[in-house]
C-alpha positions in Angstrom: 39.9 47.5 47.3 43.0 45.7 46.9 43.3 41.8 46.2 44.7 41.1 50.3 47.0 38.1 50.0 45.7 35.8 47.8 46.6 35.9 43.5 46.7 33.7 40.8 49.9 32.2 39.2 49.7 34.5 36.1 48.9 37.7 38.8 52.4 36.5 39.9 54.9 39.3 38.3 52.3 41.8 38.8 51.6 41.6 42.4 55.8 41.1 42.7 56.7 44.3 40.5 53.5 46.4 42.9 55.8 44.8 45.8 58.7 46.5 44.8 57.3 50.0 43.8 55.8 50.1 47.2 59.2 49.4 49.1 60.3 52.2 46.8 57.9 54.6 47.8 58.2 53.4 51.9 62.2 53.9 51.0 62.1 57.2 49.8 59.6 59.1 52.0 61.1 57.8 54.9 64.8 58.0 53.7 64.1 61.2 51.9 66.1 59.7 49.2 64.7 61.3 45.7 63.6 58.1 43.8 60.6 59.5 41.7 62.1 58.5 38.5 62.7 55.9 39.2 59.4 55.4 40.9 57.9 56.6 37.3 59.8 54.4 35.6 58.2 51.2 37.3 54.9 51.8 37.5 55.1 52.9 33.5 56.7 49.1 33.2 53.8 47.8 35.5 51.1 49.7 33.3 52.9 48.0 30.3 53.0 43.9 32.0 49.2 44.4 33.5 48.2 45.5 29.4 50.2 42.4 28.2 49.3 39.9 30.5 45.4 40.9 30.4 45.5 41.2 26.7 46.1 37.4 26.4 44.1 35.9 29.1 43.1 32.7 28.6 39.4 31.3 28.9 40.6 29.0 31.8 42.3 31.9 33.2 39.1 33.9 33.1 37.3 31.6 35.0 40.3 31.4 37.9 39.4 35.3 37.7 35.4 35.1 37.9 36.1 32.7 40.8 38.9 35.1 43.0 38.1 35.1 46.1 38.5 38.6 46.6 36.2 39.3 43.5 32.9 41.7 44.6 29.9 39.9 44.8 26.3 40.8 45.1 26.5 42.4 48.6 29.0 44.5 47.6 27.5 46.1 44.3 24.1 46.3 46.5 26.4 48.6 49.1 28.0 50.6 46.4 25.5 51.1 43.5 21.9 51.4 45.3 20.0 53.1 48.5 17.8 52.3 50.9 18.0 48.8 50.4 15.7 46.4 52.3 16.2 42.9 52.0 12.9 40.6 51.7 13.1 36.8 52.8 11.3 33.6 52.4 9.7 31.7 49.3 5.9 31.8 51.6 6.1 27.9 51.2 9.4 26.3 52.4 12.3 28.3 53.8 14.3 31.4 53.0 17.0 30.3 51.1 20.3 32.8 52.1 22.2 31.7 48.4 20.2 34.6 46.7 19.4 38.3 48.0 16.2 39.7 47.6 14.9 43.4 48.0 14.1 46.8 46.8 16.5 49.7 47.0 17.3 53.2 45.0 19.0 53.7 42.1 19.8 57.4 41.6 16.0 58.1 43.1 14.4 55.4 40.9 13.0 52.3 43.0 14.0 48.9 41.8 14.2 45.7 42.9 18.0 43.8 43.2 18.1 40.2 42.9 21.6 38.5 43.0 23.4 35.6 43.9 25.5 35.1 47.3 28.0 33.0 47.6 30.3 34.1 50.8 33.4 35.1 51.9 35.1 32.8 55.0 33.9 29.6 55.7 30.6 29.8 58.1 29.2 32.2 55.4 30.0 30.4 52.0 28.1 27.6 54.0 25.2 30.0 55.0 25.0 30.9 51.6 25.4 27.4 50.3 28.0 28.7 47.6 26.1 30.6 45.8 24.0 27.6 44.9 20.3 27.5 45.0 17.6 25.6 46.3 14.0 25.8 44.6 12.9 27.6 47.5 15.5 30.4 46.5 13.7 30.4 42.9 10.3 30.3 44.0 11.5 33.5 46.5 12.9 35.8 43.5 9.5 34.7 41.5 7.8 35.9 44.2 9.5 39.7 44.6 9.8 39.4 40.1 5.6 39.6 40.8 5.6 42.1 43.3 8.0 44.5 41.3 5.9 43.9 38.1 2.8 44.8 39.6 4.3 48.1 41.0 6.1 49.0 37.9 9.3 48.6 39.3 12.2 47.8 36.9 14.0 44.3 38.3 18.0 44.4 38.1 19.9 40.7 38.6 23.0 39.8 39.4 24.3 36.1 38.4 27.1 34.7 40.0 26.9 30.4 40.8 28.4 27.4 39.8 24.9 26.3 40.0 21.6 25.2 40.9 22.4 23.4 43.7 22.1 19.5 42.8 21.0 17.6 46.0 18.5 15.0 46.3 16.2 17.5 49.0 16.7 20.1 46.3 15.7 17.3 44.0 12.6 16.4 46.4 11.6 20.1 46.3 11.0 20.6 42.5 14.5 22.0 41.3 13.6 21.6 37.8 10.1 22.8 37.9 11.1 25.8 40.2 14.1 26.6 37.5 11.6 25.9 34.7 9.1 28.0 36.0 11.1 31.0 37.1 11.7 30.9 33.3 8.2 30.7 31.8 7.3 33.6 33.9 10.2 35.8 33.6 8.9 36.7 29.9 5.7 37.7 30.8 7.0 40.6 33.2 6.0 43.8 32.6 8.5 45.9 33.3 12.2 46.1 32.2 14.5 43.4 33.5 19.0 43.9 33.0 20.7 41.2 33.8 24.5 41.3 34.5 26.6 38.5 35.0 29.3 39.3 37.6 31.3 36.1 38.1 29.7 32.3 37.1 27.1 32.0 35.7 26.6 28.1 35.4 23.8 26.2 33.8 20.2 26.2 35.2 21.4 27.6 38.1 22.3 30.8 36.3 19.5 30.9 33.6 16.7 30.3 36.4 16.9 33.8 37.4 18.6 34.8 33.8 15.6 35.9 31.7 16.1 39.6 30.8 15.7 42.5 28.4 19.4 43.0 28.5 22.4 40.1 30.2 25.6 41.6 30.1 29.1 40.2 31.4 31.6 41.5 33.2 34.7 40.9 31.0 36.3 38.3 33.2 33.1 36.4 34.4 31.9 33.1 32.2 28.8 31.7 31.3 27.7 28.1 30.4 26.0 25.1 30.4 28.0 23.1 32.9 31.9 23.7 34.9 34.5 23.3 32.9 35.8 21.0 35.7 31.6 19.0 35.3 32.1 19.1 31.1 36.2 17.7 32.0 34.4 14.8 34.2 32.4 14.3 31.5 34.5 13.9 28.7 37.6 12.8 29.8 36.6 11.2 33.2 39.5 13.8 34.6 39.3 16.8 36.1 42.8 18.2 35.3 41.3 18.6 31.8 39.3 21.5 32.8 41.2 24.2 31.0 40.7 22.1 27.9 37.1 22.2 28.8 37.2 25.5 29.3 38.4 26.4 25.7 36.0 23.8 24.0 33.1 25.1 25.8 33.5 28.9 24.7 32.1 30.3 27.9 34.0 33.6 28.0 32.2 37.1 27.7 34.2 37.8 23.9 32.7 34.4 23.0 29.1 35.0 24.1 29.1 38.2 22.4 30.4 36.9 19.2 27.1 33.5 19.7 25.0 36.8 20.3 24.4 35.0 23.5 24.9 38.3 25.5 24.0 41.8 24.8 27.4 44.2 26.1 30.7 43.7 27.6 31.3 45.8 30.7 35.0 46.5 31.3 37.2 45.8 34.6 39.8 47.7 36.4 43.0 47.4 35.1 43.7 43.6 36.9 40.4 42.5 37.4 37.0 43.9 39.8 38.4 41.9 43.0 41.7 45.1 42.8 39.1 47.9 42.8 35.3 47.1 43.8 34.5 50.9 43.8 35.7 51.1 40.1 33.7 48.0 38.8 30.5 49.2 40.8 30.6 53.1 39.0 30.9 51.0 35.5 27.9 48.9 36.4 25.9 51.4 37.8 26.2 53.8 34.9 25.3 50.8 32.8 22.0 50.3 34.4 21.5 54.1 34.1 21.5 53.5 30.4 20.3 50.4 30.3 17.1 51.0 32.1 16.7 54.5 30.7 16.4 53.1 27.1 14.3 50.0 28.3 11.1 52.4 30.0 10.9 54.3 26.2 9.6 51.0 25.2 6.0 50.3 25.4 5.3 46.7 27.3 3.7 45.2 24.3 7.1 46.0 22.3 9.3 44.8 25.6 8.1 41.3 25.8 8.2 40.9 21.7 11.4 41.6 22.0 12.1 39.8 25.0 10.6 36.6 23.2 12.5 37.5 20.2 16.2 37.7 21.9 16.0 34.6 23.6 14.3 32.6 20.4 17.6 34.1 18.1 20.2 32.3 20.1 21.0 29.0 18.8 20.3 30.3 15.1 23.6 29.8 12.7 23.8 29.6 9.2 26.6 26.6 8.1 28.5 27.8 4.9 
């Protein structure tokens, strides 16, 4: 699937050189001019400028890319990676809250339950799905299908992808830091193995609340913190022009986590990002959670939550020299 429209500044002589081997192609099949060399010639050049340009991406620039509108999200992995999927609603308290999808569907046979965030594409659905950003109800609802997957024995795959929990005063009202703080207490004592992949933003409490697993991966070009670069900028430096700054201070990219031992794997894009070829990023994923959860069910569920409790307790550990 191809990025429509809409790039980013740096996509800029890629998208323009694409442009041009296009009108070459239109030229000479319907001039029946013979341009193939020439044809061969550019698209080695644009093979060259996509390895440069996405060899030196910038942490600010990754998070422009984890936030492109044409990026996949959670609906479209669910579409491309699983079967028979049946979405389940509602928290059985408060509402159904439509910033995180719920359900059990088929991975190559296997049952499992999805969970992910949804943030939208046009405007009437990033406001159905609030952006992505959760309400307590929308914890307390992917508690609630965590349980009923554990006590089936079905293995629990999530998808992060927020800017955050979201922060309003009826979220507030509603327990938003006991329904985040929760969802984490009992995410470690679930039985069965739980891969976690983070496929845009993962921001703060709003990410971690559903982000307790056996294995979190990233997507190269997704980030991961404890606040926006634009909320750390505000911060700091009262301005939010200073969010690439930010950006680099706060070490959010997926090279960084995996150096902090904060994640456990890298998963590679397509050439220019997963919003130029959903189809491509979905085959990485899914054979990641083929491998993933294969190596997870040898364990026995004593030694899965030891080392559960074990990964999570590591991070923050340094030794100063």
């Amino acid at each position: 699937m191809a990025a429509g429209g809409f790039y980013l500044e740096f996509e800029k002589p890629i998208i323009e050189l694409e442009k041009k081997i296009r009108e070459m192609k239109e030229f000479s099949s319907g001039g029946g001019v013979e341009l193939n060399s020439e044809i061969i010639s550019l698209e080695r050049k644009l093979e060259k400028l996509q390895s440069e340009i996405f060899s030196k991406l910038s942490r600010w620039q990754r998070v422009q890319l984890a936030r492109h509108p044409k990026r996949p999200y959670t609906l479209d992995y669910i579409q491309l990676i699983f079967s028979d999927f049946l979405e389940i609603h509602g928290d059985r308290g408060y509402a159904d809250d439509k910033a995180v999808i719920c359900g059990f569907g088929k991975l190559e046979g296997e049952k499992v339950l999805i969970v992910g965030q949804q943030k939208g594409r046009d405007t009437k659905q990033k406001l159905e799905r609030n952006f992505g950003m959760m309400h307590p109800e929308g914890y307390r609802k992917a508690l609630r299908l965590m349980r009923t997957a554990a006590r089936f024995g079905r293995p629990i795959v999530i998808f992060i992808d927020t800017p955050g929990a979201f922060p309003g005063v009826e979220a507030e009202e509603r327990g938003q830091a006991e329904a985040i703080a929760r969802n984490i207490l009992e995410m470690f004592k679930l039985q069965v193995p739980i891969v976690i992949i983070i496929i845009g933003e993962g921001a703060s409490g709003g990410a971690l609340g559903i982000g307790i697993g056996d294995k979190v991966m990233m997507l190269e070009n997704s980030w991961y913190s404890v606040i926006s670069p634009e909320g750390c900028a505000a911060i700091l430096w009262r301005d939010n022009a200073k969010a690439p700054d930010a950006a680099e201070a706060l070490k959010l990219s997926a090279p960084d986590l995996m150096q902090l031992k904060v994640i456990d794997k890298i998963l590679p894009e397509p050439t220019g990002g997963a919003h130029r070829n959903h189809q491509l990023a979905a085959q990485i994923i899914k054979g990641e959670l083929l491998v993933s959860l294969e190596e997870l069910k040898q364990l026995s569920t004593e030694e899965l939550l030891r080392r559960r409790l074990e990964k999570f307790r590591a991070i923050g550990i340094y030794d100063e020299i």
